[in-house]
DOMI-50548 format. One record per atom (N, C-alpha, C): x, y, z. Coordinates in steps of 0.02 Angstrom, whole numbers, padded with zeros to 5 digits, always signed. Atoms other than C-alpha are relative to their C-alpha. Layout:
REM residues N
XYZ ...
END
This chain:
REM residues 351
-00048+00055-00006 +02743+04198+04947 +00066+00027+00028 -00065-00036-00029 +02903+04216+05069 +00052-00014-00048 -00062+00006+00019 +03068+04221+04984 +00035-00064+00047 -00021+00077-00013 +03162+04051+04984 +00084+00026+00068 -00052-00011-00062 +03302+04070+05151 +00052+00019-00041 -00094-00018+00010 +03485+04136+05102 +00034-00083+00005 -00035+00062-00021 +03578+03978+05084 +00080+00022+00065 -00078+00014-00039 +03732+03945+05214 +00046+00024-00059 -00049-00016+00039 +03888+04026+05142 +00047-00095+00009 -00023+00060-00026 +04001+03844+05126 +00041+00025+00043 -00028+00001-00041 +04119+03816+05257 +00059+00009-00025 -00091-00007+00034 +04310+03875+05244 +00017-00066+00055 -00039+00086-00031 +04403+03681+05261 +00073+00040-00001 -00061-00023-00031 +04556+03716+05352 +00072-00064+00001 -00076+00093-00001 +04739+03596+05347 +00048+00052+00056 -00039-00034-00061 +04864+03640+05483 +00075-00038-00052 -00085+00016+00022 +05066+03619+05420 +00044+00000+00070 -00024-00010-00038 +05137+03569+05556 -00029-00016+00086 +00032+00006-00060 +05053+03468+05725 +00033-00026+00059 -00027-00009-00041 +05137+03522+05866 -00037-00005+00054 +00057-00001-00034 +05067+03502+06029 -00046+00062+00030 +00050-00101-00003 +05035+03702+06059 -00058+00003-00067 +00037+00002+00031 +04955+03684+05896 -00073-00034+00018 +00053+00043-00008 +04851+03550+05932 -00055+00014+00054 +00020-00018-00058 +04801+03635+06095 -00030+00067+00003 +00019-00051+00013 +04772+03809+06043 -00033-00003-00060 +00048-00013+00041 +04744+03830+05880 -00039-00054-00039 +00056+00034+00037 +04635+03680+05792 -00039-00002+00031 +00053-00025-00057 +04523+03693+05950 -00050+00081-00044 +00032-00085-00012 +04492+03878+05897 -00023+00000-00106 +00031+00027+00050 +04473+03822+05712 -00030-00035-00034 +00046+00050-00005 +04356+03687+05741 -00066+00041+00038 +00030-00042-00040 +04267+03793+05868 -00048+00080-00047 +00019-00057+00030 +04240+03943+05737 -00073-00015-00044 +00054+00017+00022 +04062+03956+05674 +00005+00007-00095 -00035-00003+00055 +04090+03924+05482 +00057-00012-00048 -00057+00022+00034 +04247+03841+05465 +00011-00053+00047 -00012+00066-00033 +04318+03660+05495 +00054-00018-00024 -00080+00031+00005 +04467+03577+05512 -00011-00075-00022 +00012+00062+00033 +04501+03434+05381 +00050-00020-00023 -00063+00045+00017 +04673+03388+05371 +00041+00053+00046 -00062-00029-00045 +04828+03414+05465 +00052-00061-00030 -00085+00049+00019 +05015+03356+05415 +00058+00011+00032 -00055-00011-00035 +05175+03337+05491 +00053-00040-00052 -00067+00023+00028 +05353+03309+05420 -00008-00071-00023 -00016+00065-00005 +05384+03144+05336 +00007-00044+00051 -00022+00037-00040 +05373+03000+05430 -00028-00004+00091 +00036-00010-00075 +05256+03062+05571 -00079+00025-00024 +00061+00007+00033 +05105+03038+05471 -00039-00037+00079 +00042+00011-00060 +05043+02964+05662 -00010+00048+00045 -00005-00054-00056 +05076+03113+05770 -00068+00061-00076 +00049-00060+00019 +04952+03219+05645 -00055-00030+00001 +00047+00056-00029 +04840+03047+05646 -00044+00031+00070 +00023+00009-00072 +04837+03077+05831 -00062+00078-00002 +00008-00056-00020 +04839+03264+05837 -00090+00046-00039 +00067-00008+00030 +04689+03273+05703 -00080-00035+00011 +00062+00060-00030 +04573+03135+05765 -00049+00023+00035 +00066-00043-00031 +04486+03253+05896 -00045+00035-00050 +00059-00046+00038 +04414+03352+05745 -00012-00038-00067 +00025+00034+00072 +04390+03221+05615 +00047+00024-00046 -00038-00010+00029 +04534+03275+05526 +00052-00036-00043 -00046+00071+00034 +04632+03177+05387 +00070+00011+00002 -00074-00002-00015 +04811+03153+05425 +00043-00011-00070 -00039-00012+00062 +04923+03194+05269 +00080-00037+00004 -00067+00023+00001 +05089+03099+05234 +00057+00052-00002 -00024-00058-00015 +05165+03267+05211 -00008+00063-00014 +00019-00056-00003 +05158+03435+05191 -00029+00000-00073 +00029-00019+00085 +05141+03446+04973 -00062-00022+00002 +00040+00021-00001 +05012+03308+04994 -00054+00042+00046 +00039-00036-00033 +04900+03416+05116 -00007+00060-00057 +00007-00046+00024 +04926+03556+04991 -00024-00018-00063 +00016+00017+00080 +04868+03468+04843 -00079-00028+00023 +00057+00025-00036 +04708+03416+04948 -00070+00057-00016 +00046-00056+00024 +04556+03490+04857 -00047+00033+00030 +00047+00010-00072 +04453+03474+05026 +00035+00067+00042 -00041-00060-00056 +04578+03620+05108 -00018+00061-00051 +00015-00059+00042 +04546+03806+05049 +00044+00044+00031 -00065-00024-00045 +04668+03866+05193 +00017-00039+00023 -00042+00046-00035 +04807+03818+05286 +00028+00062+00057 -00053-00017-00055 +04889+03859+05448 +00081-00037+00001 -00062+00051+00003 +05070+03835+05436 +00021+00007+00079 -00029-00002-00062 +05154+03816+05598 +00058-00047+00015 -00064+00044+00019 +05327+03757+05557 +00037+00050+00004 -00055-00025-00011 +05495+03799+05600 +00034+00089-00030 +00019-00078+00025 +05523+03982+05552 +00050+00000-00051 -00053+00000+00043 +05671+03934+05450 -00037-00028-00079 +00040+00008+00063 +05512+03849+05320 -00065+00028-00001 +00074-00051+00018 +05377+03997+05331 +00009+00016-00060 +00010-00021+00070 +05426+04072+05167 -00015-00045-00058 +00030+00047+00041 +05432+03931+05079 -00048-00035-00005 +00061+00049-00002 +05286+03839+05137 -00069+00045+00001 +00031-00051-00002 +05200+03996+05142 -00029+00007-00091 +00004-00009+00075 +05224+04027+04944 -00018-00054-00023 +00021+00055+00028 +05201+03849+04909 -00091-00020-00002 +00066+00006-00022 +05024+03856+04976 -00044+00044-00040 +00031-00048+00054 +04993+04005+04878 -00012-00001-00061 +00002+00038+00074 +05024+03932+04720 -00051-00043+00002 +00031+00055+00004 +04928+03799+04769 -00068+00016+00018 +00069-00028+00001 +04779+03917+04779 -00035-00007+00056 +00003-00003-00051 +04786+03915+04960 -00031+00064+00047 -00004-00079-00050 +04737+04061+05086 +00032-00023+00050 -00047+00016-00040 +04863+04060+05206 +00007+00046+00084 -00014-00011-00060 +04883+04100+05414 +00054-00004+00016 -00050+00054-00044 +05050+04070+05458 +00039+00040+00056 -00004-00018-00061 +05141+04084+05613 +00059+00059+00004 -00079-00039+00001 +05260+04227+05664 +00068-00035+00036 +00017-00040+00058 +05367+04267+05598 +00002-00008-00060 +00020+00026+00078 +05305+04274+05430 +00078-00009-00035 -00078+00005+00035 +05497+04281+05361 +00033+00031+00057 -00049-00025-00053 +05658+04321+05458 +00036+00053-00044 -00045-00060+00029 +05712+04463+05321 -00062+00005-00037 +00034-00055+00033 +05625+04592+05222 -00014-00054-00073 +00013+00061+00050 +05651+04483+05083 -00057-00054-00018 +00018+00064+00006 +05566+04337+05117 -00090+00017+00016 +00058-00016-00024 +05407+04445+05164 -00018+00028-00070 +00016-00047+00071 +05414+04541+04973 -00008-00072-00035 +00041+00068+00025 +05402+04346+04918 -00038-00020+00009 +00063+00031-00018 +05276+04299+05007 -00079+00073-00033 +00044-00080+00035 +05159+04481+04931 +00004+00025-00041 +00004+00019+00078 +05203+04420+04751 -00019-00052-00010 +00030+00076+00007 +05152+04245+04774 -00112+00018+00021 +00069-00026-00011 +04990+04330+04858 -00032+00046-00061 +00040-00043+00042 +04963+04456+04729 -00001-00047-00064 +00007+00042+00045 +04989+04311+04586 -00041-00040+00023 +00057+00056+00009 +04870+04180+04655 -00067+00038+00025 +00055-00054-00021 +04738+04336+04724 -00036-00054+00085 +00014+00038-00063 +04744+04219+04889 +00021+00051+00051 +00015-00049-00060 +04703+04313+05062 +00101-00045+00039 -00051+00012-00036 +04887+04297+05179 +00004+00035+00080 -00008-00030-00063 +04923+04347+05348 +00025-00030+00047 -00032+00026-00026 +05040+04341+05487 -00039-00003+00064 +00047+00049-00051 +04969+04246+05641 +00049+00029+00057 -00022-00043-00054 +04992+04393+05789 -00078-00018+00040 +00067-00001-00023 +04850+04313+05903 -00018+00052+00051 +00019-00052-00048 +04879+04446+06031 -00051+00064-00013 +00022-00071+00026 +04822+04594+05904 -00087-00014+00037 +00042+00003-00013 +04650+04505+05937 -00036-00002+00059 +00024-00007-00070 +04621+04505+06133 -00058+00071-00011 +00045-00070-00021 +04484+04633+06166 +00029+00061+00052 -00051-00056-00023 +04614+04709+06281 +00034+00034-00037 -00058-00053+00070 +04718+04767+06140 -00040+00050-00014 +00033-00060+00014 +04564+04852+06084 +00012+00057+00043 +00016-00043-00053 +04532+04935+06230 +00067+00061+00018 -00049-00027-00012 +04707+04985+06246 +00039+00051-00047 -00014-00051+00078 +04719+05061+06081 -00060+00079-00001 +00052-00092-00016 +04542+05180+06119 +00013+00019+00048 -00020-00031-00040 +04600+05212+06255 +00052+00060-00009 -00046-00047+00034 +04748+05288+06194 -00013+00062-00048 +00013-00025+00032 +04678+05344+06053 -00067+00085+00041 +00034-00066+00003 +04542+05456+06147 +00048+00064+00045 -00028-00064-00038 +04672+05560+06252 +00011-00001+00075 +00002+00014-00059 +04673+05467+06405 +00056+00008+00034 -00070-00021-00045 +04854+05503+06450 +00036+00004-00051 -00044-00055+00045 +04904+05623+06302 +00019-00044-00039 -00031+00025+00081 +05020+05587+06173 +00055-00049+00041 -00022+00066-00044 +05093+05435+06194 +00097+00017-00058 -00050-00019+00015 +05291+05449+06191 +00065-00061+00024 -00038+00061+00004 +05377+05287+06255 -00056-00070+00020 +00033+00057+00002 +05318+05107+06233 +00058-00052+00053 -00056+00034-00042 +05407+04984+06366 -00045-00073-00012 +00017+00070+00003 +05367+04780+06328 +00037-00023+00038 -00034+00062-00016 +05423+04631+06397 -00015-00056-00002 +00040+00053-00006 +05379+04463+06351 +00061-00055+00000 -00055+00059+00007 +05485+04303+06396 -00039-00081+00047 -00011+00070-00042 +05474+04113+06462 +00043-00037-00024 -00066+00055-00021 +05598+03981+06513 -00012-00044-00054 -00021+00075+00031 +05658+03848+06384 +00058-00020+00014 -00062+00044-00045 +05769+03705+06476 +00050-00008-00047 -00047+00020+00033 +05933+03685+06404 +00006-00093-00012 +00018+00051+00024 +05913+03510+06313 -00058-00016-00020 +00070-00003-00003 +05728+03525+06299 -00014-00051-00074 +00014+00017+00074 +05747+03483+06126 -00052+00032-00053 +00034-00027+00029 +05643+03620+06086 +00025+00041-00055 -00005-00003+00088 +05643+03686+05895 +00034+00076+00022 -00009-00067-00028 +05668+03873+05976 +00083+00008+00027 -00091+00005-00011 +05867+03823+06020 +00024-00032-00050 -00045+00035+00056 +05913+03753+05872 +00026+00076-00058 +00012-00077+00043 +05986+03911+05765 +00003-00061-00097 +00010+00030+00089 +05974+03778+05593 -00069+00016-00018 +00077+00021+00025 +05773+03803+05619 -00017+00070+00017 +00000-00071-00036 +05776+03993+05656 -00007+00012+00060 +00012-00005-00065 +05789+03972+05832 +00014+00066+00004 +00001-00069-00031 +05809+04117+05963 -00024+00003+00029 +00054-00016-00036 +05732+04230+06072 -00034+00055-00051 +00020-00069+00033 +05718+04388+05945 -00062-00047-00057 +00037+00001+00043 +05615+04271+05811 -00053-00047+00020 +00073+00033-00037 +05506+04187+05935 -00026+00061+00036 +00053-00035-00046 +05429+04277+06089 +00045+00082+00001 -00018-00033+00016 +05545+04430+06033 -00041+00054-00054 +00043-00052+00054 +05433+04485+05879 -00066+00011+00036 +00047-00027-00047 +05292+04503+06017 +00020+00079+00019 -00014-00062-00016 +05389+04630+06099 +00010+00043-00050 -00007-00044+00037 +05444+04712+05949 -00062+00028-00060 +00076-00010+00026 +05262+04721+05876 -00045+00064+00033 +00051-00045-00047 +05179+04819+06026 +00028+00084-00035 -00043-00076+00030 +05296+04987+05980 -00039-00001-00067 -00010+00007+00085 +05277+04959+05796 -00104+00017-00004 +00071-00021+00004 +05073+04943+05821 -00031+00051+00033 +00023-00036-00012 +05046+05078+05926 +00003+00069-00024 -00030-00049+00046 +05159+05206+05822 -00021+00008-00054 +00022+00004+00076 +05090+05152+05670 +00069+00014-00054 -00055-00012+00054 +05272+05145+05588 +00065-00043+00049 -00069+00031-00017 +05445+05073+05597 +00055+00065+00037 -00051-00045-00037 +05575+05164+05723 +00052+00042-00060 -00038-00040+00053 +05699+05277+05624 +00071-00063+00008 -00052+00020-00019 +05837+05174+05722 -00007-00037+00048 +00001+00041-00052 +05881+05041+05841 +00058-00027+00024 -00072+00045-00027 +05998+04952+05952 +00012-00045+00055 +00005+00069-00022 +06017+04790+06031 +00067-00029+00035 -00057+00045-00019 +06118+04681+06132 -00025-00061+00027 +00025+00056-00016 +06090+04508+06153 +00051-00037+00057 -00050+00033-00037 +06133+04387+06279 -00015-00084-00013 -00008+00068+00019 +06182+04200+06234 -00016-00058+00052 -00025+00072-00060 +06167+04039+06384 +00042-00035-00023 -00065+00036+00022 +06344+03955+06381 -00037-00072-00051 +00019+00057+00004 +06309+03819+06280 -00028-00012-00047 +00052-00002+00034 +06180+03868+06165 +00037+00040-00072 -00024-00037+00042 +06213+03942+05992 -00062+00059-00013 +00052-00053+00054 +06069+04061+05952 -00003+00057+00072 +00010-00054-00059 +06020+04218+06065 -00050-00020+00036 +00036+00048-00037 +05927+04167+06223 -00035+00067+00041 +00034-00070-00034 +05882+04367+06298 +00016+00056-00043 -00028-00078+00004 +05892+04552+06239 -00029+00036+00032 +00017-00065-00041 +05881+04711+06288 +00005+00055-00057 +00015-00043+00059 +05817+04855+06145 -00011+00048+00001 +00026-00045+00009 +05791+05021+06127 -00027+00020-00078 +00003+00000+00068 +05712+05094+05966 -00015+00068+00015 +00021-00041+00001 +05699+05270+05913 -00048+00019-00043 +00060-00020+00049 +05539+05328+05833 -00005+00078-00027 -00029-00046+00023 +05606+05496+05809 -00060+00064+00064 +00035-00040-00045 +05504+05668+05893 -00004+00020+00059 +00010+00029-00072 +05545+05616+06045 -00027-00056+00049 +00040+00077-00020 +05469+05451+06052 +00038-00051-00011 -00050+00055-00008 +05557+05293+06091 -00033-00062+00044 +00033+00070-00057 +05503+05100+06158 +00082-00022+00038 -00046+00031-00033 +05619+05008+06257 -00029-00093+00010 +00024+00063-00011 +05590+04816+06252 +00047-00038+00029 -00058+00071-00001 +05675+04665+06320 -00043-00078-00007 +00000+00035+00004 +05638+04482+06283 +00051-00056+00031 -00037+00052-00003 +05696+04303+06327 -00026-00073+00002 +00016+00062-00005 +05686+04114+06318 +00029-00038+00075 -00033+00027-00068 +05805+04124+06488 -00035+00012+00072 +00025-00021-00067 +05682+04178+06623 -00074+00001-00042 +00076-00005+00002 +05477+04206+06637 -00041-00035+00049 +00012-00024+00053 +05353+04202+06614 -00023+00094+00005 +00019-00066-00008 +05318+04374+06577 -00030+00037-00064 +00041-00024+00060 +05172+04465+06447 -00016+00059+00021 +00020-00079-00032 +05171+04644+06489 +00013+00064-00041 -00022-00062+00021 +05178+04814+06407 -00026+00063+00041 +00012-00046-00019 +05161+04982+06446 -00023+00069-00054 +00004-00044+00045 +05112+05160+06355 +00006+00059+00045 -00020-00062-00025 +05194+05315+06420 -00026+00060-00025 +00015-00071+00039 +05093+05472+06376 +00044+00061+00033 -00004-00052-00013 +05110+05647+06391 -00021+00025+00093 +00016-00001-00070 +04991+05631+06548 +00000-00045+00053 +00010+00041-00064 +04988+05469+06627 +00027-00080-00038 -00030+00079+00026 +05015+05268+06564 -00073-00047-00005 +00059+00054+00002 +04910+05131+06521 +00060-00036+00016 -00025+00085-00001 +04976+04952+06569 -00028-00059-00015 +00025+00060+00025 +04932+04791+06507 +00027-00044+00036 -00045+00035-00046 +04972+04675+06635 +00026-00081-00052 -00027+00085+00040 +04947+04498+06524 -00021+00008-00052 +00010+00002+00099 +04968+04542+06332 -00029-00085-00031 +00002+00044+00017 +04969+04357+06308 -00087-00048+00060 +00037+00029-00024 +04814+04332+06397 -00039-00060-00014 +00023+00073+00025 +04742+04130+06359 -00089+00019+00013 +00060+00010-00001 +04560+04086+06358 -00020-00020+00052 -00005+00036-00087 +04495+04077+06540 +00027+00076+00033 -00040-00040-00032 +04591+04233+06584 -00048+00090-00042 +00036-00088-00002 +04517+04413+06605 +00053+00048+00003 -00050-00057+00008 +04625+04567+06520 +00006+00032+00040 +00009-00055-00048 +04662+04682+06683 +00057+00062-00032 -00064-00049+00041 +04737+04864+06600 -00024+00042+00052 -00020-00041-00055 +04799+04979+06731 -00019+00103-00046 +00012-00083+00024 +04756+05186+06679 +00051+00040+00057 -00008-00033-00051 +04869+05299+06793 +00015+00076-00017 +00007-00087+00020 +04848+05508+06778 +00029+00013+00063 +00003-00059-00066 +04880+05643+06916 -00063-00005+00025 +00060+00002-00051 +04704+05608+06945 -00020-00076+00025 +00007+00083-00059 +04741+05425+07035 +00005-00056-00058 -00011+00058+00018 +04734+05264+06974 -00056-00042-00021 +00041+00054-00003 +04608+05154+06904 +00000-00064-00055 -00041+00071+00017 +04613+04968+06852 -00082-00017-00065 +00048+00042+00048 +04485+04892+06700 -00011-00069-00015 -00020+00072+00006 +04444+04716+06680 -00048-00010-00072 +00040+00037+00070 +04411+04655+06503 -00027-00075-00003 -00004+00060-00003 +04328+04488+06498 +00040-00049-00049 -00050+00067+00039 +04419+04320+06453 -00034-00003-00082 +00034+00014+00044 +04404+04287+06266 +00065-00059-00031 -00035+00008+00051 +04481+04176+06135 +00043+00005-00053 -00049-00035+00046 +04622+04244+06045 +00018-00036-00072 -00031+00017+00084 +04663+04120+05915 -00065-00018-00048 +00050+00007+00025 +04483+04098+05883 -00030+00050-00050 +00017-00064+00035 +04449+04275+05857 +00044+00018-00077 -00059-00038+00059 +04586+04292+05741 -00002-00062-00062 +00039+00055+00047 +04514+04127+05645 -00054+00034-00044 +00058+00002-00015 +04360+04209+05650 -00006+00045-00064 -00040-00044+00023 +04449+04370+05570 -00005-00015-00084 -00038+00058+00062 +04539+04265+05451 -00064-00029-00057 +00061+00029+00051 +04378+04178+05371 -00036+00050-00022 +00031-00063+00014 +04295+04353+05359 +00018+00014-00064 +00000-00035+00046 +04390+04418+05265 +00021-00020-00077 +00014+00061+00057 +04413+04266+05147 -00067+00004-00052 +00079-00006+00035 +04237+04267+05108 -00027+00063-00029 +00002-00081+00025 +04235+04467+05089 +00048-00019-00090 -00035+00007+00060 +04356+04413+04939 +00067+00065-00008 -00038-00053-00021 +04504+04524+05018 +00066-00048-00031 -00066+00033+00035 +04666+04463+04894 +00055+00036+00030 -00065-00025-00037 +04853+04446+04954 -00023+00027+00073 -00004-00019-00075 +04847+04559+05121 -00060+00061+00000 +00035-00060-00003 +04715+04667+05074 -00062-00015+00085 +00065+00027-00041 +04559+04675+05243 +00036-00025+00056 +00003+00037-00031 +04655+04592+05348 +00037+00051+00070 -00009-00044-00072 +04711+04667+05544 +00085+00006+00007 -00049-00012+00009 +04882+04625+05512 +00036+00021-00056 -00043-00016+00071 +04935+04686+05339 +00047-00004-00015 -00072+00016+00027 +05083+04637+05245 +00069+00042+00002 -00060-00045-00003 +05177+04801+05267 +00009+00004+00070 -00035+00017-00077 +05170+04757+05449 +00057-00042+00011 -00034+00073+00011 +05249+04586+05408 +00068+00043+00007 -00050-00034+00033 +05363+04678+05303 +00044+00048+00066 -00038-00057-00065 +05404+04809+05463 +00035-00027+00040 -00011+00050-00030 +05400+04681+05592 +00091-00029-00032 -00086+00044+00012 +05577+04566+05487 +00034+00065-00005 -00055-00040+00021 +05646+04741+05441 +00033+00021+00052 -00009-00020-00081 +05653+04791+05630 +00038-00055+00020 -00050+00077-00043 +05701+04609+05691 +00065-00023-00034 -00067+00025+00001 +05843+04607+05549 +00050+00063+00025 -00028-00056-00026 +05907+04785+05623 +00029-00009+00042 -00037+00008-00058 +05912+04724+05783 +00061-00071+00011 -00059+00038+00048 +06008+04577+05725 +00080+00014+00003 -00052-00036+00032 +06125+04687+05653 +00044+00021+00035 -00033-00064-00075 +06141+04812+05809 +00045-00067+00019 -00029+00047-00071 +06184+04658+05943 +00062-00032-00052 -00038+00032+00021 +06306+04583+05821 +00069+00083-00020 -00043-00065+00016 +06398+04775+05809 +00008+00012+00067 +00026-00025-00084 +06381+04769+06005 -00018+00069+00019 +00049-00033-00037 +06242+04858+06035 -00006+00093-00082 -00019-00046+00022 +06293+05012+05891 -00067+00012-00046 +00026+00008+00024 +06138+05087+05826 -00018+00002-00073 -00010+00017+00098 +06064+05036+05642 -00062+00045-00019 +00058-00033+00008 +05947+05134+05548 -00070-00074-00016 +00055+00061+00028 +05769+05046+05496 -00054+00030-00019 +00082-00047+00002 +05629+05181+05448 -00029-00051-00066 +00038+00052+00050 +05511+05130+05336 +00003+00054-00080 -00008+00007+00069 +05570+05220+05196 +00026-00012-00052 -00018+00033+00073 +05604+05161+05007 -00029-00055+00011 +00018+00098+00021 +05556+05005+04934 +00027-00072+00047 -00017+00081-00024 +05567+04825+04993 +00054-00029-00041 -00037+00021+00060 +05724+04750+04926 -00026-00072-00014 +00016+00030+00048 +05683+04626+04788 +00054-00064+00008 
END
């Protein structure tokens, strides 16, 4: 007599906080799309209980009056938050309590702080967390990391990023408002300051910054960064919301460079990473994949593995943690014009 089949593991039911139309376009696509998990509620701010209506309707999704109500929803087991960066911590911890597993968007907090809250709320409800870096997941990243890693152009000694696109002055986008953490450093800024940070495997010793403002605007709209990683190793990044678009890094070895032409590569689009030695030049093409899917995909893994707080997961919490300590450094620098601040990663998290 055969043995009765393995049942189906159930499905991880997913709620979104927050249905924006990038959201709605990227990621519930890619968490509807994931084999094993479904999207079954989505909410938006008071009072726009129709715009999550709308935005949920393609996936059968129940539209929540607001955010608590989605979190009190016994049908959700995670949530994607994807709200204003000024309510990640809180809606972050609230979810956790609420026996949530949580995705949310970078960056996870805008200070060191608000990241040591969110990895006591995780280690008290033994719920999986993680900050939502879809780039880590491209198959180019891989590639760009063994590459490195086997010796392909030595020891790698400066990191150069750049990631920026245009937002119109009036746009009314959430990203110029500094009441909702606008900027450029805590939007498409913690991109650039990620690539350094993940290839080093640590926080710079030191850094220093200068930002540049558009008349008009209150929050920072470009920078320009150096960071020292000490040894002789150093990135150089710049960011902005005033020009683009642009998704590019670089890795300076000992012998030669990798390049990454489109970090931010979409679905549809094939990774091309540049190799250049003394012995010539040659170009790699990674195929197109899904980035926010993969990192869904990720995400439910390691849910079901039963990986608590940040344990399993690709971005780990002391990244989080690295990531705000770096972005409040540079902060710090551009507001000292340009004078550099320390930021290593050692001692404790302040409390």
């Amino acid at each position: 007599m055969s043995p009765a089949p393995t049942p189906a593991p159930a499905p991880l039911r997913w709620g979104v906080l927050g249905a924006t139309s990038y959201i709605a376009t990227h990621l519930m696509p890619a968490v509807a799309g994931t084999p094993g998990c479904e999207l079954t509620a989505v909410a938006s701010r008071p009072g726009r209980t129709e715009q999550a209506a709308t935005a949920g309707e393609p996936f059968g999704a129940a539209a929540h009056r607001d955010y608590a109500s989605l979190l009190a929803d016994p049908a959700v087991d995670a949530v994607y938050i994807a709200l204003p960066n000024t309510d990640h911590v809180e809606w972050t911890v609230r979810a956790l309590e609420a026996g949530k597993h949580v995705l949310v968007e970078k960056p996870m907090a805008m200070d060191e702080k608000g990241c040591a809250r969110i990895e006591a709320a995780a280690e008290a409800s033994s719920r999986t967390v993680m900050e939502a870096f879809m780039y880590r997941f491209h198959p180019q990243q891989a590639r760009a990391a063994e590459l490195l890693a086997s010796g392909a152009v030595g020891e790698l000694r400066v990191v150069r990023a750049s990631f920026a696109f245009a937002i119109e002055t009036g746009s009314g986008n959430i990203r110029l408002d500094p009441a909702l953490g606008g900027g450029a450093t805590w939007d498409v800024g913690c991109y650039a300051i990620d690539v350094p940070l993940f290839f080093f495997g640590q926080a710079p010793e030191r850094v220093s910054a200068r930002f540049g403002r558009r008349p008009g605007l209150e929050v920072d709209t470009s920078a320009v960064a150096t960071m020292d990683f000490g040894r002789g190793r150093s990135a150089v990044v710049d960011y902005s919301i005033d020009y683009g678009p642009r998704a590019w890094y670089e890795l300076q070895g000992t012998h030669g460079t990798i390049t990454v032409r489109n970090a931010w590569a979409m679905s549809g689009e094939d990774g091309v990473i540049t190799v250049l030695t003394a012995d010539g030049v040659r170009e790699e093409t990674v195929p197109a994949a899904n980035h926010y899917q993969l990192q869904v995909a990720h995400f439910a893994e390691v849910v079901r593995a039963g990986g608590g707080a940040g344990s399993g997961v690709r971005v780990p919490l002391a990244d989080s943690r690295r990531t705000a300590r770096v972005g409040e450094s540079l902060v710090a620098s551009a507001a000292a014009d340009g004078a550099p601040v320390p930021c290593g990663d050692e001692g404790p998290a302040p409390q």
